[in-house]
N, C-alpha and C positions, 0 to 999 in steps of 0.2 A: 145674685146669680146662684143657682142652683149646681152642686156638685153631687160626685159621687167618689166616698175614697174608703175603699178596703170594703163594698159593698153597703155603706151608709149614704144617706141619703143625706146631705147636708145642703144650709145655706150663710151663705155671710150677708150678715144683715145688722144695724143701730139696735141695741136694747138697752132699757136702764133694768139694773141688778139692786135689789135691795137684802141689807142682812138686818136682822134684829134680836138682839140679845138679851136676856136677864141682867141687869147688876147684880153684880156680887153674889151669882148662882154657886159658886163654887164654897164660899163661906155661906150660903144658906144650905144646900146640901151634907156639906159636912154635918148639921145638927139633925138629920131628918135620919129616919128610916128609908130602909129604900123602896120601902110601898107608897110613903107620903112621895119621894120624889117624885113616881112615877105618877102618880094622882096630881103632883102640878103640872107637868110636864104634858100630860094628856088632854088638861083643861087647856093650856097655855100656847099648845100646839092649836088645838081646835079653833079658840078664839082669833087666835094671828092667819092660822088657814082661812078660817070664814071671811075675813076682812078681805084679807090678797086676793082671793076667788071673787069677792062681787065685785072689786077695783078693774078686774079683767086678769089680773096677774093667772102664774102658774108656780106653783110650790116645788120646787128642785128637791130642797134635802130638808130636811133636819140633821142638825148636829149636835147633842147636847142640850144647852140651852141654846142655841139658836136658828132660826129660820131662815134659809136662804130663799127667796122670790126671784122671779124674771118676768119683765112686761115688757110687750112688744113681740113673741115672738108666735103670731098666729093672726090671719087675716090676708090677703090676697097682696095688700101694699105694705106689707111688714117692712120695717128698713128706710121705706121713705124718709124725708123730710116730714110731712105732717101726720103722718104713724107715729114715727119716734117722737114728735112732740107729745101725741097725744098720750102715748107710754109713758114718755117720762113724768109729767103730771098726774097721771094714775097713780103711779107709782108713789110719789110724793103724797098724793093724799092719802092714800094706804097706811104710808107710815104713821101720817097724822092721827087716823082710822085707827090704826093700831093701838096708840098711846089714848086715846080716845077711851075703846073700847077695855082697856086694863086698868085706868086711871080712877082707884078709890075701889077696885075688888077687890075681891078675897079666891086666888085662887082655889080650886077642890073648896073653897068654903072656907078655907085655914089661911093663908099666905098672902099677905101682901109682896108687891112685888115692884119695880122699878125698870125701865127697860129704856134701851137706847137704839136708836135707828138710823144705819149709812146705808146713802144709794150714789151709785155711779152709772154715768150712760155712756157707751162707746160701743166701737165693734167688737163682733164674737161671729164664732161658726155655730150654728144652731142644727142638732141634730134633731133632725125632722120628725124623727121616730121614735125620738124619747122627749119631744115637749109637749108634755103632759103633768098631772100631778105625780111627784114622786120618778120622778124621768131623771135620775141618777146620771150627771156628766152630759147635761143636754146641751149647755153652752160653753164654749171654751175660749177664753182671752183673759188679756189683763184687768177688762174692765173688773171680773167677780173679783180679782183680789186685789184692788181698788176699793171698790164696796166694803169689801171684809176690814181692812186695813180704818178708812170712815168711820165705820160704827165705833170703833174702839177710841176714835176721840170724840166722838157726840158727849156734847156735857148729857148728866141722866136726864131722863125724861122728854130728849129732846130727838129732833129729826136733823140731819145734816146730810149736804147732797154737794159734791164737784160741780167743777164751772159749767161743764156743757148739761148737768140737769138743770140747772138755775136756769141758764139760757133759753132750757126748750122749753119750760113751765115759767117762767118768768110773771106772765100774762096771768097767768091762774093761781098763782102762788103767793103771799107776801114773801121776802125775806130780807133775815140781817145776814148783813157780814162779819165773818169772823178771822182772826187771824190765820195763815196761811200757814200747814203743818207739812212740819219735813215726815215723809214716809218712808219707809222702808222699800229699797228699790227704785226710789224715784229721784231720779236726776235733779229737780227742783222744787221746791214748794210747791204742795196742790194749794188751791184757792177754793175756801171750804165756806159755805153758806148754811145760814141755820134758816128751815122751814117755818114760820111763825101761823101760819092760816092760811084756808085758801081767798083767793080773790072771787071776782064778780065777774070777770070780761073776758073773755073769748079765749083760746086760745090759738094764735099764729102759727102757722109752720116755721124754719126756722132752718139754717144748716148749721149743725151741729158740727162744732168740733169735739170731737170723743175727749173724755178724759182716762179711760180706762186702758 
């Protein structure tokens, strides 16, 4: 359903949220100038943008070392049952895409790098008017910091996503399970899965219970 509050044009709609970060950017910057940073950071934004962009996603922010994405929020059945599935598998392969596309480079030419990738799917209000690339505060709920919270236990180099993207990519995805991490904010243990490859078979609609 489509609203409108303080003159924004918003809707509440299913998306999954992905973040992905450098290891140990903060002990590699320390030794850098801060021309090389920005010479990583330039390549390292490009390469994660270009990924998310052909997956479908939409690039929110930069932060630092890390990428915030959002899939699922553009299309006529945004929010459905078999939208958000097909978002949250997007989404998942992106990350895969991601580590993919980093794994044995040399950022700007110079830098290896190591990165880690959380995604969560649940509800958010989606501001209509800023999802787009670089659409600053275009979604808002628990789910992004969810996500945010994820990425920070992905072992390195690895993908990790909540129960309700496991769910909704299940069909298109391998995964292991991995133990259950107390979060910050959350009443009980999230139920956390590591992305290992995509699968071969279709993928199902599904009704999602949000983790975010």
């Amino acid at each position: 359903m489509n609203s409108v509050s303080a003159g924004v044009r918003c809707r509440r709609q299913t998306v999954t949220v992905l973040f992905v970060d450098i290891v140990g950017f903060t002990s590699l910057v320390d030794e850098l100038d801060c021309a090389d940073v920005r010479d990583l950071q330039v390549d390292y934004f490009r390469t994660v943008s270009a990924v998310v962009r052909a997956a479908g996603g939409v690039v929110e922010k930069f932060i630092g070392d890390a990428v915030m994405a959002v899939f699922g929020v553009s299309g006529p059945g945004a929010g459905a049952p078999d939208e958000a599935g097909c978002a949250a598998t997007a989404a998942v392969q992106a990350g895969l895409g991601v580590q993919e596309a980093l794994r044995g480079r040399l950022l700007a030419g110079r830098f290896p790098v190591r990165t880690r990738v959380g995604l969560a799917t649940g509800d958010a209000i989606v501001d209509l008017d800023a999802a787009r690339d670089g659409g600053y505060g275009m979604v808002s709920g628990s789910v992004v910091a969810t996500a945010s919270r994820l990425q920070a236990y992905a072992p390195h180099d690895t993908v990790v996503v909540c129960a309700a993207t496991q769910l909704a990519s299940e069909d298109a995805v391998a995964y292991q399970e991995l133990p259950p991490v107390s979060v910050a904010g959350k009443a009980a243990p999230v139920e956390l899965w590591r992305a290992l490859h995509p699968q071969t078979t279709p993928v199902r609609a599904r009704d999602l219970q949000p983790c975010g």
